[in-house]
N, C-alpha and C positions, 0 to 999 in steps of 0.2 A: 667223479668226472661227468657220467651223466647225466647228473641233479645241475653241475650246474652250465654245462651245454643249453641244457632246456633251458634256462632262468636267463640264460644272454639270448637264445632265440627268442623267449617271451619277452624281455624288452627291446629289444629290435624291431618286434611287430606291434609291439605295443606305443612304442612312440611313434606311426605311421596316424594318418588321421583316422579319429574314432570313425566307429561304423553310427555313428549317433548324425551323422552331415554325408551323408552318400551324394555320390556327386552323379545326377541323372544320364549318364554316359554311359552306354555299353564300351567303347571307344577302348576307354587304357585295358581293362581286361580281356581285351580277343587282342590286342596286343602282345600283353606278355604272356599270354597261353601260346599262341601262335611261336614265339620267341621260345618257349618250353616246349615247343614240337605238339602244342596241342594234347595233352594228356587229356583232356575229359572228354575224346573222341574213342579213348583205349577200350571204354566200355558200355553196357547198356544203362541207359539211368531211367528210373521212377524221378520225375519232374514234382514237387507238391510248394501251391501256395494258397493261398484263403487268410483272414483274418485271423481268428481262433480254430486250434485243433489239429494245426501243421505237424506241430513237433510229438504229438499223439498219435495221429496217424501216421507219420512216419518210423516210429519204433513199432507197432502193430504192423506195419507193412514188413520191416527189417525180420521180425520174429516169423513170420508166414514163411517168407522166401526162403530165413537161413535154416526153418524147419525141414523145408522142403529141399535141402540140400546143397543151396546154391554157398556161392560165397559171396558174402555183403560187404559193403561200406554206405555208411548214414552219416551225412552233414545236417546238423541240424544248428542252431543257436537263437537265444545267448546259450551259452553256459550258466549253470547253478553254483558250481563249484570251484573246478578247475577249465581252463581252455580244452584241454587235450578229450573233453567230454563232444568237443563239436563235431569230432573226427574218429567216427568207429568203425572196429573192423571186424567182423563176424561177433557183431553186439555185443564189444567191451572196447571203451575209450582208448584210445593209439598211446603206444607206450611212450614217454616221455625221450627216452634214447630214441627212439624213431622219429616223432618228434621235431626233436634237433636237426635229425640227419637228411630230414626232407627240407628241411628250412635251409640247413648250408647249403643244397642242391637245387634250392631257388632263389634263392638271395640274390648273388653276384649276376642271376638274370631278369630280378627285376628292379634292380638297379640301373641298367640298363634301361630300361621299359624306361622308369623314371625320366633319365636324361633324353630319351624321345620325345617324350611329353613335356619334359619343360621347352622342348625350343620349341614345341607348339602351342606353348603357352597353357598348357593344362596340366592340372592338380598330379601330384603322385602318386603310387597304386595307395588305396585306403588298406587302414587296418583289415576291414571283411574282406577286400579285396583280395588281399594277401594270402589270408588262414582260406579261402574259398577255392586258390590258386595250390596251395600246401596240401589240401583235402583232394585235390584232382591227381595232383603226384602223388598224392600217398596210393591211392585207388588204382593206379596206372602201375604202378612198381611191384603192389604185392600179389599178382593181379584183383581184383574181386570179377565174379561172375552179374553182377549188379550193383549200381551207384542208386541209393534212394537219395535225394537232393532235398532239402528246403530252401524256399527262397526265403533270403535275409528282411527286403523289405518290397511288396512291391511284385512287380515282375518282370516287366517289359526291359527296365536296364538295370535289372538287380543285376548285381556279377556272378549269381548263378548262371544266367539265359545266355552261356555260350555255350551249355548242354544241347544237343539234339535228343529229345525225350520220347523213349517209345508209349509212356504213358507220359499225362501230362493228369495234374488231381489235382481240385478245388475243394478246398474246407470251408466252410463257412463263411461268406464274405460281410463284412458290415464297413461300418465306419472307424478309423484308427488312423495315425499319422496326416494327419489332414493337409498339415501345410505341403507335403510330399505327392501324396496321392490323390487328393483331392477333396472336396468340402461334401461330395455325395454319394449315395451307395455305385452309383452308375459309372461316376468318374474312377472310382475307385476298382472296380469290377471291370471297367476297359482296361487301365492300368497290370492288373493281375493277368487278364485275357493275353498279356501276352508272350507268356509262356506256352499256348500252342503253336506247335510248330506241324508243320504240313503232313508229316507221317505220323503222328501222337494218334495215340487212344482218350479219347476225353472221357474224362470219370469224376464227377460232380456230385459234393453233398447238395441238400436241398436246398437254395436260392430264392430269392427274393425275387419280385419278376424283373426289376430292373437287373439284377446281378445278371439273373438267368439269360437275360437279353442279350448282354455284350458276351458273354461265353458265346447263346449261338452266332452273334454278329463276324466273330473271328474263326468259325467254323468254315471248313471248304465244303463243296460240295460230295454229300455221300460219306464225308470225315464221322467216324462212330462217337458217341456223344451219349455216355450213359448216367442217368441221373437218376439220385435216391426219389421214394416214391412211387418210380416210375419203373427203373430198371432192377433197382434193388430195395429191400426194405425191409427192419423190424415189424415180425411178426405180433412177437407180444416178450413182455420181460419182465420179472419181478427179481426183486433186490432179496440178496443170497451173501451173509458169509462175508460182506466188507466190497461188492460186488453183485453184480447180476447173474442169473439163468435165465439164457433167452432163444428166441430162435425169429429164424430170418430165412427171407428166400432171394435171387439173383435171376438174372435170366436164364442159367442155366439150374440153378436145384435150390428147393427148400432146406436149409441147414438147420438139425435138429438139438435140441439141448445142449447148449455151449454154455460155458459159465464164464465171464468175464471180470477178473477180481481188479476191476476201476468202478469207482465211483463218479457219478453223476450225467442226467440221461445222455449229454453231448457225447459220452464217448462210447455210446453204444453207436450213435453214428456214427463216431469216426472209425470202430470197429469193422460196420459194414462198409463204409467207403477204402476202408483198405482190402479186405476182402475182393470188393469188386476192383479194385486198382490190381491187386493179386491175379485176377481172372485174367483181367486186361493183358497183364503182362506175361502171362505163362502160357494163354491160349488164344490170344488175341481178343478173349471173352466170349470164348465158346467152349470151355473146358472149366466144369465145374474143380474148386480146390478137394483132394478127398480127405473124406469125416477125419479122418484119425490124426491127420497133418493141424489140421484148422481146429480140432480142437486142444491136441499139446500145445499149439502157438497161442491163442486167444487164452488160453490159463495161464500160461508163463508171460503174459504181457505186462509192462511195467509202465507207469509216467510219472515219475516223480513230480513234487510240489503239483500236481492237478489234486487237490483235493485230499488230502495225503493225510493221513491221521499220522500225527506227530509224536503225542502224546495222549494218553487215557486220562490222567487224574491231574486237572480238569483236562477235560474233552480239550485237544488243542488239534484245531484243522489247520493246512497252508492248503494256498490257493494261489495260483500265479495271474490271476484274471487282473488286468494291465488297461482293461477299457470299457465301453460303457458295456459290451457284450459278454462279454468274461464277466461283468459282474453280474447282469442280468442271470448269466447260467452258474452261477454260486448260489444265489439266492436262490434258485429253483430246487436245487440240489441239495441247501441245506432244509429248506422243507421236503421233498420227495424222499431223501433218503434218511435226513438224522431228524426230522420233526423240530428244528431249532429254530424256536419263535423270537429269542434275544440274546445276545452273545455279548462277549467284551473284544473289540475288534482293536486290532491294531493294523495302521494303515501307512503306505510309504509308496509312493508313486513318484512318476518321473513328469518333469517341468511340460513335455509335448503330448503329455495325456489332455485328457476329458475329464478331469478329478471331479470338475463340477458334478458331471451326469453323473459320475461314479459315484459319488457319496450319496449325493441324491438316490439311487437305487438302492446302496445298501444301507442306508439309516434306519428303516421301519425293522431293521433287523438288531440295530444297536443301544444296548445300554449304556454301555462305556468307551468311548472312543480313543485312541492311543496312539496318537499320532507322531509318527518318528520320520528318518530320511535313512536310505541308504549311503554306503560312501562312495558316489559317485559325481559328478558336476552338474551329470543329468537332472538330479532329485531337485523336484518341487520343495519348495518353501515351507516346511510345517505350520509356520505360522499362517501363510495364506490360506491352509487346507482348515486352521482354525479356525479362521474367521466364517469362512461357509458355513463348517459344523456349526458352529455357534447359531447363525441366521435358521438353522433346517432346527433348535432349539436341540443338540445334542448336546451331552454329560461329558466333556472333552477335553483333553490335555495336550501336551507336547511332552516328548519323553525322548532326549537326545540318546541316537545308537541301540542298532535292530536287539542287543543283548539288554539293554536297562528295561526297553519299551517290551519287550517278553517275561521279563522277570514280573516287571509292573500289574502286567494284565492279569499273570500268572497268579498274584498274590489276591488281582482283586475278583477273579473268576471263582479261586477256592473259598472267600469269602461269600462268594452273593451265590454260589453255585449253579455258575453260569459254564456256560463253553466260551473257549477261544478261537477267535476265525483271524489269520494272518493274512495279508493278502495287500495287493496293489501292485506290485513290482517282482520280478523273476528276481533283481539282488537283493533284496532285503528277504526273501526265502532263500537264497543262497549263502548269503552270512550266516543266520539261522540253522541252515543245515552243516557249514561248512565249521563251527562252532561246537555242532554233535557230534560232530566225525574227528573235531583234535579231542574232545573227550573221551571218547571211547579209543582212540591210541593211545592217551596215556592211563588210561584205564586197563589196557592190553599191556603196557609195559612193566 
């Protein structure tokens, strides 16, 4: 009965509009929160948006707090695998029976919501709208002592930003969803800006100076505003063991030999950006984390498909890098930490990417290109992705379905003895993954 309670609340929610056309309205979501008595006012919440490094540093912040005793809840998405991964509660995905029971316990009120909004002529709650609404009731019922949030896309009228955020955190900002957010680093970096809200701690990876601009633009006066570099920063760090040994200082202490078992240098930022998001939050950032917390949390820290070794023989990497900046920090990463000068890639991106820039960046890396689609409506054209490859003079196919186009590479990387770099899209590493995991069940069975 639980198995399939869940599978009627996931297509329930799943027939709502994708979260792929968000509808730039704060409006229907402080609606049917407000109609749910406001649930994401129940607790404290960590606020994070930025380009690249969100959903990193948001389980690196999750792992600190729930080290340090608290009790968590982490929305983060897309999902890899299954839904119920968007919505965790003391860092393990909300059980499927629970699930359901938050769903029956907002359904019949945001149905409601809906029929408001239609006589005022606007759209229905969306899909993210939904599970964003589901992840505030789950958070409000069991209770948690903190909510880390990511914003879905955006910030200003993501349907996260009816949180009031005692910290508010910026990952990395660049260029991504353009038609949404805008065609420049500036427009895009106002857009995100505004997730601060008037009592936030601002806590900022390093920025571009346009970015950096509209963060302080949306600052109040005397509002704390801490930014790597400046407030915090990598000492020094060398690659250890499938991960780094590094150390770093804050404004309040130099934190000494930490071992960080992520690969690639971005998430040694996004390490320290949670760290000081940590500070922000426990002390207002005047109360350093102590050693022995931050370094059981920073070891046991986890981000799937970032970089993931997959497989050993051949070398098989995933990589969830989705834009022109995600690829850039792939490439960097495959020389800084595995020395991999040519690989056999397999690529599958989605129609509202940058595939262009993307391929362009990762070609000087590829022998054999392996070009598939995920199964989603989203997914870019393989064919169109060929035609480029072709123009940038790359060795390039089409290989329908993430399972044939892994098999494929697999066969031609153990030939030419090369490694494998996956990469373009979070679903096309999610099929991928979620294909290991019915193996290894009936392999258990």
């Amino acid at each position: 009965m639980p198995e399939a309670a869940f599978d009627a609340a996931y297509q329930q929610i799943m027939a709502r509009i994708g979260e792929a056309k968000p509808t730039p309205d704060l409006y229907p979501v402080q609606l049917a929160a407000e109609l749910l008595g406001d649930p994401q006012k129940a607790f404290p919440v960590i606020h994070i948006t930025g380009t690249n490094g969100k959903t990193s540093t948001a389980r690196i912040i999750e792992r600190i707090l729930r080290e340090h005793g608290l009790r968590t809840g982490r929305f983060t998405s897309p999902h890899l695998i299954d839904i119920t991964e968007r919505i965790s509660l003391d860092g393990e995905p909300i059980e499927k029976e629970m699930f359901a029971e938050h769903w029956e316990q907002i359904r019949p009120i945001l149905e409601i919501a809906d029929v408001k909004l239609a006589e005022m002529g606007k759209p229905a709650i969306t899909f993210f709208e939904a599970v964003t609404l589901l992840a505030f009731q789950a958070f409000a019922d069991t209770p948690v002592d903190v909510a880390i949030i990511e914003v879905g896309m955006g910030g200003e009228w993501d349907a996260t930003n009816v949180v009031e955020s005692e910290v508010a955190v910026f990952s990395q900002i660049d260029l991504d969803h353009g038609k949404q957010l805008g065609r420049t680093v500036s427009e895009v970096a106002k857009t995100k800006s505004g997730i601060i809200k008037t009592d936030s701690i601002v806590v900022s990876a390093a920025q571009s100076q346009e970015a950096e601009f509209q963060l302080r633009q949306k600052l109040l006066q005397d509002q704390k505003f801490l930014l790597e570099g400046v407030d915090f920063k990598v000492v020094s760090a060398k690659p250890e063991n499938g991960g780094y040994r590094f150390s770093f200082e804050t404004s309040q202490l130099g934190y000494q030999n930490l071992f960080l078992p992520l690969i690639g240098k971005y998430q040694l930022s996004n390490a320290v950006l949670a760290v000081a998001a940590c500070e922000a939050f426990l002390g207002g950032g005047t109360q350093p984390i102590p050693e022995p917390i931050l370094h059981s949390a920073l070891a046991d820290a986890t981000s799937p498909a970032r970089m993931q070794v997959f497989q050993k023989e051949p070398l098989t990497i995933l990589d969830a890098a989705h834009n022109p900046a995600g690829s850039r920090a792939l490439v960097e990463s495959l020389d800084e930490y595995f020395e991999i000068d040519s690989c056999v890639l397999v690529l599958a991106t989605m129609e509202d990417k940058d595939y262009p820039k993307m391929l362009e960046i990762l070609a000087p890396k590829v022998t054999k290109l392996i070009v598939t689609s995920a199964q989603t409506e989203r997914a870019a054209d393989p064919q169109q992705i060929l035609q480029l490859a072709e123009k940038l003079g790359l060795d390039s196919q089409v290989v329908e379905g993430s399972e044939l186009a892994l098999e494929y590479a697999t066969d031609i990387a153990l030939e030419q003895q090369l490694p494998v770099v996956v990469t373009g899209s979070v679903l096309l590493l999610g099929e991928i993954l979620e294909k290991q995991r019915l193996e290894a069940e009936i392999e258990e069975d």
